[in-house]
TITI-802981 format. One record per residue (C-alpha): residue number from 1; residue in three letters; x negated, y, z. Coordinates in steps of 0.001 Angstrom, whole numbers. Layout:
// residues N
n, res, c1, c2, c3
NUM, ALA, X, Y, Z
...
***
This chain:
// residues 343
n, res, c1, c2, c3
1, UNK, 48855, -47486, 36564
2, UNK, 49320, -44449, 39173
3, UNK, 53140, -44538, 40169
4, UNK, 55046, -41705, 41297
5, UNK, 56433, -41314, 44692
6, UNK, 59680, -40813, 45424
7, UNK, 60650, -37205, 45258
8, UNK, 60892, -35910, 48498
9, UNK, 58163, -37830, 49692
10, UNK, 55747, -35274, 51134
11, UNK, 51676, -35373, 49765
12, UNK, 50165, -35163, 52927
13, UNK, 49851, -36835, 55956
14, UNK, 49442, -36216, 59860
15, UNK, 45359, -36484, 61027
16, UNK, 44861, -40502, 61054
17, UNK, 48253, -41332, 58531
18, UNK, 46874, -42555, 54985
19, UNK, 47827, -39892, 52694
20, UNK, 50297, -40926, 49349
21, UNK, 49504, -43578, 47390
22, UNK, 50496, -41322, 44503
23, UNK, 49300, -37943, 43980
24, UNK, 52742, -36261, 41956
25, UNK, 56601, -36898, 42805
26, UNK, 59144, -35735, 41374
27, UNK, 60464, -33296, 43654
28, UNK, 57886, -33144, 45880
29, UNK, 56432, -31226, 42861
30, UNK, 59073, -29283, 42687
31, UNK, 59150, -28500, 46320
32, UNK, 55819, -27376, 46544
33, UNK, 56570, -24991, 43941
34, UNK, 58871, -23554, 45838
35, UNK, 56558, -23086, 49112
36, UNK, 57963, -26233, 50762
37, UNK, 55623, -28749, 51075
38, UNK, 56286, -31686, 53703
39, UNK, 54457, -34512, 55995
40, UNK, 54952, -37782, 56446
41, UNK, 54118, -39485, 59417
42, UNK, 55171, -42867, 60859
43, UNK, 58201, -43756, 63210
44, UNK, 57619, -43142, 66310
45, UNK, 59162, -43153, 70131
46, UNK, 62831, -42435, 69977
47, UNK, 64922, -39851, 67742
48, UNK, 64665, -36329, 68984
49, UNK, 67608, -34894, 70279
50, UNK, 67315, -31321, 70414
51, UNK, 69744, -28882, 70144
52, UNK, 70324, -28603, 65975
53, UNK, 69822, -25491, 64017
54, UNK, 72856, -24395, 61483
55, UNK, 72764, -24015, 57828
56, UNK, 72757, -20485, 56653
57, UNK, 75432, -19168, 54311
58, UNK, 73763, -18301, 51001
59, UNK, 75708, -17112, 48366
60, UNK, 73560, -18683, 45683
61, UNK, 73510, -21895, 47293
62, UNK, 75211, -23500, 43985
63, UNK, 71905, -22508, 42199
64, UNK, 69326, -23919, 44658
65, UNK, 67971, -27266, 44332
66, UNK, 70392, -29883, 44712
67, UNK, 69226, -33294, 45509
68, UNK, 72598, -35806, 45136
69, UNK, 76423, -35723, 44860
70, UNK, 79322, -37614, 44940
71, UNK, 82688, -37852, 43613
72, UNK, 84647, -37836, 47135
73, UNK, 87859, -40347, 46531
74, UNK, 90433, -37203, 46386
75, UNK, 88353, -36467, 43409
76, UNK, 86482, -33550, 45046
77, UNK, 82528, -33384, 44403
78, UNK, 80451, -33233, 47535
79, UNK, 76743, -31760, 46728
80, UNK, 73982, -31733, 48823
81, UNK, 70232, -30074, 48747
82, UNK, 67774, -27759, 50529
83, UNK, 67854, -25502, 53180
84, UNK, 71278, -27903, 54399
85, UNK, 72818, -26746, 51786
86, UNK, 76363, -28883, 51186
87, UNK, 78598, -27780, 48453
88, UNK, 82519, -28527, 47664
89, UNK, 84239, -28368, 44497
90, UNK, 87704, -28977, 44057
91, UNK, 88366, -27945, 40286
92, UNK, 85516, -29926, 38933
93, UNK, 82235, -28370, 39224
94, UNK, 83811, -24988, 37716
95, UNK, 83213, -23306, 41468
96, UNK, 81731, -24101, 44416
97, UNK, 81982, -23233, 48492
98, UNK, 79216, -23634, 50473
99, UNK, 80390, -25195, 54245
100, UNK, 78074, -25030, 56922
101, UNK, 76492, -28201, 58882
102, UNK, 74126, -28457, 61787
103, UNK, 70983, -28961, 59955
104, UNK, 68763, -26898, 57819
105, UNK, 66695, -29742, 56907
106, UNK, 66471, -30424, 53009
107, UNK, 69332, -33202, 52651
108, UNK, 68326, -35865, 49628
109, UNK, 71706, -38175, 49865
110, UNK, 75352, -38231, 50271
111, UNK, 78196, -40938, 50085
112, UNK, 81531, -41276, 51166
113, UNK, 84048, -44120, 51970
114, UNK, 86872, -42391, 51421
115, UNK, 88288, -39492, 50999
116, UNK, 87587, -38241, 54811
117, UNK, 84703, -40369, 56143
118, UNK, 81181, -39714, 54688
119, UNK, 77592, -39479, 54941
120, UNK, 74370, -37056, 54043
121, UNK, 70803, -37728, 55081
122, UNK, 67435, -35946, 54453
123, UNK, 64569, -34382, 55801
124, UNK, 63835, -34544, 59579
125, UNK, 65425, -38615, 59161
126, UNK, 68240, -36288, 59460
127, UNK, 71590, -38270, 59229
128, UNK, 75289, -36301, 59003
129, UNK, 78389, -37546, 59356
130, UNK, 82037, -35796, 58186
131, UNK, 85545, -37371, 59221
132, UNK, 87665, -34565, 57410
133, UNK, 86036, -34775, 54024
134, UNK, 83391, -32752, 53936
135, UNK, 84830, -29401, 55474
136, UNK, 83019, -30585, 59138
137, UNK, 79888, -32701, 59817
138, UNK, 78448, -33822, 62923
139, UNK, 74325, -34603, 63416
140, UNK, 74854, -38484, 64578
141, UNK, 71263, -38697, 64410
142, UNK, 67812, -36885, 64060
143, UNK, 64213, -37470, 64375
144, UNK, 62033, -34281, 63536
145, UNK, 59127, -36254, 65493
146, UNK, 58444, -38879, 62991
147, UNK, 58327, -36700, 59745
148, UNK, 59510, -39160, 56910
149, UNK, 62469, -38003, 55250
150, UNK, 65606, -40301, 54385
151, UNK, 66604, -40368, 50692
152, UNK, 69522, -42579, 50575
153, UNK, 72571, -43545, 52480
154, UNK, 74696, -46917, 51865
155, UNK, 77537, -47989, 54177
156, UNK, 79318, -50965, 53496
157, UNK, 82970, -50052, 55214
158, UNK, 83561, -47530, 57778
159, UNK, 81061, -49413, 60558
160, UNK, 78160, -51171, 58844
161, UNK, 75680, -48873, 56931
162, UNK, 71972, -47942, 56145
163, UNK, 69574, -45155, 55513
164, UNK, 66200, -45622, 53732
165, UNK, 63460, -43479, 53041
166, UNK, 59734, -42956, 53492
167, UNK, 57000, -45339, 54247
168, UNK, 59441, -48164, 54716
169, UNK, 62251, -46455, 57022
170, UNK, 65219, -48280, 57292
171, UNK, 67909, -47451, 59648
172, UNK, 70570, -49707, 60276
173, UNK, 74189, -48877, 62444
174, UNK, 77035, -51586, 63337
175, UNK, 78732, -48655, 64921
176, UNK, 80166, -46162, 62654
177, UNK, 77130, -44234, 62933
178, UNK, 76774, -43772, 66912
179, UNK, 73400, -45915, 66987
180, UNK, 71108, -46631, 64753
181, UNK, 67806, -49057, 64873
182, UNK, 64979, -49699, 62220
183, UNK, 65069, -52794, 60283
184, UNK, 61432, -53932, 58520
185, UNK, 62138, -54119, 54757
186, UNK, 58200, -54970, 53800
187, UNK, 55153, -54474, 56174
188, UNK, 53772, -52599, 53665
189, UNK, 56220, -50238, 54170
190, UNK, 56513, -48830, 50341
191, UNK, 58970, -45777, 49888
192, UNK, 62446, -46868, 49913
193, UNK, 64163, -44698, 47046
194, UNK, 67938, -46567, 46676
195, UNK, 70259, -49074, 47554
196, UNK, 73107, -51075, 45722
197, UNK, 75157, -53702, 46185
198, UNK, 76457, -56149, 43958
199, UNK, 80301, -57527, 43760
200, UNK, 78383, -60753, 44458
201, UNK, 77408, -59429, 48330
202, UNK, 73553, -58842, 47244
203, UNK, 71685, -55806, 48714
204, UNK, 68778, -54327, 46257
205, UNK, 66589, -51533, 46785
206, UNK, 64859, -49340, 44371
207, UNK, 61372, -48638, 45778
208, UNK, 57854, -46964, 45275
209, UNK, 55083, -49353, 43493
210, UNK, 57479, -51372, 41082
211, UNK, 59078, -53096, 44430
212, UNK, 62518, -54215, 44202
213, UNK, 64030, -55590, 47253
214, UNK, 67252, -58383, 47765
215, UNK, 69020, -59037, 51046
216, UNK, 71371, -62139, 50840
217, UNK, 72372, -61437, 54447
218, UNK, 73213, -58609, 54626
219, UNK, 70056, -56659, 55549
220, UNK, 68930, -59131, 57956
221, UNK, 66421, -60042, 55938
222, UNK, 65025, -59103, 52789
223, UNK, 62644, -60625, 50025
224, UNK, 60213, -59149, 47283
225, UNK, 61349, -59564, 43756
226, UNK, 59661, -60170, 41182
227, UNK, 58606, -56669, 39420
228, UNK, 58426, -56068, 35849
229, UNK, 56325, -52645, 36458
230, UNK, 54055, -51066, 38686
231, UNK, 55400, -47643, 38657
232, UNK, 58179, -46621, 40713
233, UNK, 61578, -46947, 40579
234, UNK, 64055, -44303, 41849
235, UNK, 67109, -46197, 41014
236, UNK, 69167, -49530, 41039
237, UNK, 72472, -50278, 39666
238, UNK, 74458, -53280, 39998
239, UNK, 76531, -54333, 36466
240, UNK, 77857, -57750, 37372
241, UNK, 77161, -60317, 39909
242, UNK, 74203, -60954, 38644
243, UNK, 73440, -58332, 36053
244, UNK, 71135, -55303, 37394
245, UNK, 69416, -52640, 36252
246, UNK, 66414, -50488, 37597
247, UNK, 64974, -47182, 36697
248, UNK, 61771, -44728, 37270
249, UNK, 58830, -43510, 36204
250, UNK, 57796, -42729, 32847
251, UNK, 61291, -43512, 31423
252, UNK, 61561, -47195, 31889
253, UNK, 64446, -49252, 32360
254, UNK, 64777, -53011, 33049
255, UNK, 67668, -55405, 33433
256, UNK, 68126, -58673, 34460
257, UNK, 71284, -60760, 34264
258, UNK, 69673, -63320, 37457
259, UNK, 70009, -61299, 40465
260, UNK, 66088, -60242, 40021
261, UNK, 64728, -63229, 39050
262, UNK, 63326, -62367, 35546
263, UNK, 63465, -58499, 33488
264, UNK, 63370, -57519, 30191
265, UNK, 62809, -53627, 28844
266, UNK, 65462, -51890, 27797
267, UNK, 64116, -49328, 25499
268, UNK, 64858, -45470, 26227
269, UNK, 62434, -43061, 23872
270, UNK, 61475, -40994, 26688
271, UNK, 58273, -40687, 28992
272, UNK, 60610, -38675, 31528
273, UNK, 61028, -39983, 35095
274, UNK, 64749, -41345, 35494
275, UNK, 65729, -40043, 38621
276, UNK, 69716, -41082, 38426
277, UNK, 72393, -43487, 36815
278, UNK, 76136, -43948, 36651
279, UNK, 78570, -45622, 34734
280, UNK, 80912, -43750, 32932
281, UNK, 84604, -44457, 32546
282, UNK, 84116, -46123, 29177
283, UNK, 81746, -48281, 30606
284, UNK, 78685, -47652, 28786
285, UNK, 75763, -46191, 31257
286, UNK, 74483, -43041, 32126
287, UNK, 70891, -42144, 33058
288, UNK, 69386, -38518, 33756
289, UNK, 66204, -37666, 34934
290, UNK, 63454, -34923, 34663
291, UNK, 63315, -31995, 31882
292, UNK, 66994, -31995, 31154
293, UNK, 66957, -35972, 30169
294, UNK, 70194, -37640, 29410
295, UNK, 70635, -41164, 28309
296, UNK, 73277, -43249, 27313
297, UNK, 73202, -46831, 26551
298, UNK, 75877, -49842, 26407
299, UNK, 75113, -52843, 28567
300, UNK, 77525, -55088, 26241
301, UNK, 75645, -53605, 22908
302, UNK, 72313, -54662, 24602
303, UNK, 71916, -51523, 26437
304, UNK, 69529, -49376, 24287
305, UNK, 69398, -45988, 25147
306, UNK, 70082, -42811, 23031
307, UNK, 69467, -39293, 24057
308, UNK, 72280, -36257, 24542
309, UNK, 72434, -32801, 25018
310, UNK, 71431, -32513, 28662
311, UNK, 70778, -28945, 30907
312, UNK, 68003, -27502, 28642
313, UNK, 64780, -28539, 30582
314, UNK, 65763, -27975, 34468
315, UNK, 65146, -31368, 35841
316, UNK, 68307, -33495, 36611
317, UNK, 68097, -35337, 40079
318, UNK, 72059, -36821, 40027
319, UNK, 74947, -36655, 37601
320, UNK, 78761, -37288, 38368
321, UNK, 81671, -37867, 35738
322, UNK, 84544, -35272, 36518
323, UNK, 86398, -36103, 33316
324, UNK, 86490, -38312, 30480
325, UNK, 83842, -35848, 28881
326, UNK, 82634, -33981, 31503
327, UNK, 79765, -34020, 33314
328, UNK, 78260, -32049, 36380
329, UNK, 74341, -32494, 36916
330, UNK, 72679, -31451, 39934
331, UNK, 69154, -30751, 40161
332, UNK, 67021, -27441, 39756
333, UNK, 69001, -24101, 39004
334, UNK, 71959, -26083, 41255
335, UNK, 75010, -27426, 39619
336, UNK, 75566, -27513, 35969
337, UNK, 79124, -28942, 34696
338, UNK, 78532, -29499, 30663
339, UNK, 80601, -32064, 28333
340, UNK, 79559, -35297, 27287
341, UNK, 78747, -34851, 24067
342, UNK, 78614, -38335, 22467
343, UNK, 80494, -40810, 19997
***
């Protein structure tokens, strides 16, 4: 089965680099769309420090692709996409404000710690860091050279974090963020979509190719599940200390209550590509992915899935609970806040 790349994973390749293993990604699609096809290209040499270019002001920035968001701890939302775009919303999702950051690299990921320290990577294995929550960020590291974008950010307390993206990058820092070095995942350096961690100290990661990665050291060292599916998955939650739950292509979902050990389908009704999950205040579990798809399922009831009213057809690429029925999703046409229409 052909399996989708991850979606900012460019299609081509520099002279001598294999191209894709998959021909169509999710927003790589989209991206090319939009005039803004990419290349990927192996690590190489150290991270380029020039001087960075700013983000432009754009007054529709709240309706250009946005690629993740968070729910900062002060209950702000932080939203991040192309052109550097980073968004703030303190009422919500009912307005945003566009603040500027030294980048204007497409960013793909954002987390925070707190309500002051946080993170955004992208494009360029462009990694940001804020101390004031959001209103400033500072480039802490760069490498334009190399080509393969980030597309997720992880850090475990205000030192020890990780950044993983194309063709196997990994980027490790002990540091707060003032050094980083790569760490091998797999040889066969798969794209690295997501990473979770479970209350149990376990590292997964989502990957390209129906690989699912587990660290029991803390990203030491990691080891190759065993994979239910050959397609890729974009996303991995953690329920329990042993209960997990990936997502991807083609709408399928798969949980297993061993830390990875064995899977079982959890059905869903959909052929669209899951591109993001959260759990929602009641506890049951929210997916969202391409053409306006919203699922919710509850992992004590089994975890079936059932469709609701999602964004129309504009492909959703994260989600984030503002209330208890209230939603914002992020993804093509920018930020949409709508209410959670279920029983």
């Amino acid at each position: 089965m052909t399996s989708t790349p991850h979606p900012c994973a460019g299609p081509l390749a520099r002279a001598g680099r294999a191209p894709l293993r998959d021909p169509v990604a999710i927003r790589t699609a989209l991206l090319l769309l939009l005039g803004l096809g990419l290349v990927c290209v192996p690590l190489s040499g150290s991270p380029v420090r020039a001087e960075p270019r700013q983000s432009i002001k754009a007054p529709l920035a709240p309706r250009s692709l946005l690629l993740d968001a968070t729910v900062i701890a002060d209950g702000r939302i932080c939203a991040v996409g192309e052109r550097g775009h980073v968004l703030i919303s303190s009422d919500g999702g009912q307005s945003w404000r566009q603040v500027l950051v030294p980048t204007r690299a497409t960013l793909t990921g954002v987390t925070f710690q707190d309500g002051a320290l946080g993170w955004a990577v992208g494009h360029d294995a462009v990694i940001l860091r804020t101390r004031d929550g959001g209103e400033t960020w500072d480039r802490v590291y760069a490498d334009p050279e190399d080509h393969r974008p980030l597309f997720d950010v992880w850090f475990r307390d205000e030192r020890n974090g990780f950044a993983i993206g194309a063709y196997g990058l990994c980027l490790r820092s002990n540091d707060g963020g003032q050094n980083w070095e790569p760490v091998v995942v797999s040889p066969e350096e798969w794209h690295l979509h997501q990473m979770a961690r479970s209350p149990a100290g376990a590292l997964f990661i989502a990957a390209e190719a129906g690989q699912i990665y587990r660290s029991d050291d803390g990203g030491e060292t990691w080891t190759a599940l065993p994979s239910p599916y050959d397609g890729s998955f974009f996303g991995v939650m953690s329920l329990g200390e042993s209960d997990l739950m990936v997502y991807g292509l083609r709408g399928h979902v798969f949980r297993s209550e061993d830390a990875g050990t064995t899977w079982r389908p959890l059905p869903t009704d959909t052929v669209a590509t899951l591109a993001d999950g959260l759990r929602l205040e009641d506890g049951r579990i929210l997916l969202a992915g391409l053409a306006g798809t919203l699922l919710v399922g509850d992992p004590s009831q089994g975890g079936d899935f059932q469709p609701v009213p999602g964004p129309g057809r504009r492909g959703v690429w994260a989600v984030v609970q503002v209330e208890s029925k209230a939603l914002v999703c992020f993804g093509e046409g920018g930020a949409t806040r709508l209410s959670l229409d279920t029983p």
